[in-house]
C-alpha positions as CSV (number, residue, x, y, z in Angstrom):
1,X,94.2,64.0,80.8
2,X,96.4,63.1,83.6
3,X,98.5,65.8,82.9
4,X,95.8,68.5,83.3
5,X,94.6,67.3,86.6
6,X,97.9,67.4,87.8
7,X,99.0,70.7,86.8
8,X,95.6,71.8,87.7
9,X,96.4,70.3,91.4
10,X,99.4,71.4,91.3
11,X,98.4,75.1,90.8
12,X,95.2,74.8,93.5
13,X,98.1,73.9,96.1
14,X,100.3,76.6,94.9
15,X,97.5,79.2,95.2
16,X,96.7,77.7,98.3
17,X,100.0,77.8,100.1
18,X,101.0,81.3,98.7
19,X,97.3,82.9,100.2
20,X,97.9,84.9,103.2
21,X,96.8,83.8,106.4
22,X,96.8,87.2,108.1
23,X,96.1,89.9,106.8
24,X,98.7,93.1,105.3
25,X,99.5,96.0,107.7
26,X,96.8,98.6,107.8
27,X,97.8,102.1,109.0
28,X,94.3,103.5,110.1
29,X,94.0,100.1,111.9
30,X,97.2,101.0,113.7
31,X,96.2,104.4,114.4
32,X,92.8,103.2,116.0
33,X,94.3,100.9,118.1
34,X,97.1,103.5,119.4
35,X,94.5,106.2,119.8
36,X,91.9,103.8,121.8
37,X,95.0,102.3,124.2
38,X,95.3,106.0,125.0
39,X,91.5,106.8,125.3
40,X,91.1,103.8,128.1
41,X,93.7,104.2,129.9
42,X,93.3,108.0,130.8
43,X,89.6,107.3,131.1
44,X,90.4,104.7,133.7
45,X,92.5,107.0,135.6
46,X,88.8,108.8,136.4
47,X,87.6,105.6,138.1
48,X,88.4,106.6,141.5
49,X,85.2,108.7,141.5
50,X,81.7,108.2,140.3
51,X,81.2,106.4,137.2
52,X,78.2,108.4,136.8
53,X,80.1,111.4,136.3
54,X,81.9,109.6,133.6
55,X,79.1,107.6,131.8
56,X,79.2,109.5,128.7
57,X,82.9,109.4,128.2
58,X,82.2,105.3,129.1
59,X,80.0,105.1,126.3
60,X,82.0,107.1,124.1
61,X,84.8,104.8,124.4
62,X,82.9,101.6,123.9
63,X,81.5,103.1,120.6
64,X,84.8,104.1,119.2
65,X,86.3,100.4,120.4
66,X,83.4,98.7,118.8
67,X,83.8,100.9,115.7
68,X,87.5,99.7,115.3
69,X,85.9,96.0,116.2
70,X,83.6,96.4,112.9
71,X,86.2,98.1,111.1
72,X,88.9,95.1,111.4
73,X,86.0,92.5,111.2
74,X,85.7,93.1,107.8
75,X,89.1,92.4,107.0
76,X,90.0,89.5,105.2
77,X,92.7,87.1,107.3
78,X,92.3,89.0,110.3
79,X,90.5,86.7,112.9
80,X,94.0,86.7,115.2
81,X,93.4,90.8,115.7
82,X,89.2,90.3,115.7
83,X,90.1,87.5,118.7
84,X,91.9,89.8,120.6
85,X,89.6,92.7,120.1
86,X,87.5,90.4,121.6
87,X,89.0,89.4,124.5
88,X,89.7,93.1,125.3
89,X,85.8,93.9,125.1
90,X,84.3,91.6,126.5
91,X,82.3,92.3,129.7
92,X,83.0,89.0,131.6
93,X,86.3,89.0,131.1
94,X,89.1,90.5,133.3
95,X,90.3,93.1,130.8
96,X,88.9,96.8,129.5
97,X,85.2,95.3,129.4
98,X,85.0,93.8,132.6
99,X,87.0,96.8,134.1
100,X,84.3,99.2,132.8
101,X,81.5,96.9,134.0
102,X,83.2,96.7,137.5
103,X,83.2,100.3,137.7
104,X,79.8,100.7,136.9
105,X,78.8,98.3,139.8
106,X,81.0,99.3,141.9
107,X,80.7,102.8,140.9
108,X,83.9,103.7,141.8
109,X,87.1,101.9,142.1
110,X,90.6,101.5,144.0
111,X,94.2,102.9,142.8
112,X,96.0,99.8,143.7
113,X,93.2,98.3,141.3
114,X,93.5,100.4,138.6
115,X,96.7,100.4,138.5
116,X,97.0,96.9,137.8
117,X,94.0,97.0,135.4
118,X,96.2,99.4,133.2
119,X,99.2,97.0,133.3
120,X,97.0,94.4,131.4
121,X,95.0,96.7,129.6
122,X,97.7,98.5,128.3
123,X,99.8,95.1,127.7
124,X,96.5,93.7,125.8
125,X,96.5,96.8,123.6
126,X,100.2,96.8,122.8
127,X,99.5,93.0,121.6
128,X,97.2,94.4,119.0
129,X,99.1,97.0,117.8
130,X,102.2,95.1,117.8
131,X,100.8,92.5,115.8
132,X,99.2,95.1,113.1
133,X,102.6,96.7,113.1
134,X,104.5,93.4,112.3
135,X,101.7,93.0,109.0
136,X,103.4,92.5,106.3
137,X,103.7,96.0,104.5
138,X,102.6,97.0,100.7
């Protein structure tokens, strides 16, 4: 009886320890994230003038992000790549979110601070993609 429980331990741990904890590479995952860093950051060149002029292509952008948030959200292991979808999103932070909310206030917005918005956005987005890319493969 002794025997069992240990093998059966034994094989529990095993399982256990050989489970992924992220998950595999997924291509249209990739593909999203690529297409989306390009989306933003030629959208956010637009922020010098009105936002209103560019509401619908705001909107547009935020659907296809929170698309790719759902899509990846259902991926097992993947709370690493949901975290930083996140971050990227979210309104009160200082990345794409809170850029788009700024805007939106502010209605329009500076060069200098665009520009330096799309250094971290960009960098944020290359963290994603970098990270799907380095999935393990199958």
């Amino acid at each position: 009886m002794k025997k069992i429980a240990y093998c059966l331990l034994a094989s529990i741990l095993i399982s256990t320890a050989c489970s992924p904890v992220i998950s595999n590479f997924d291509r249209f995952a990739y593909k999203q994230i690529t297409s989306l860093k390009v989306d933003a950051l030629s959208l956010m060149d637009e922020a010098t003038t009105d936002y209103a002029s560019h509401a619908a292509e705001v909107k547009a952008l935020q659907s296809d992000i929170n698309k790719a948030i759902e899509y990846n959200k259902h991926r097992l292991h993947n709370d690493i790549t949901n975290n930083m979808y996140a971050l990227l999103n979210d309104p009160k932070a200082n990345l794409l979110g809170g850029f788009l909310v700024r805007w939106q206030n502010d209605r329009k917005c500076s060069p200098a601070y665009i520009t330096d918005k799309k250094q971290q956005i960009a960098f944020s987005f290359d963290q994603i993609a970098d990270l799907e890319i380095r999935k393990i493969k199958r």
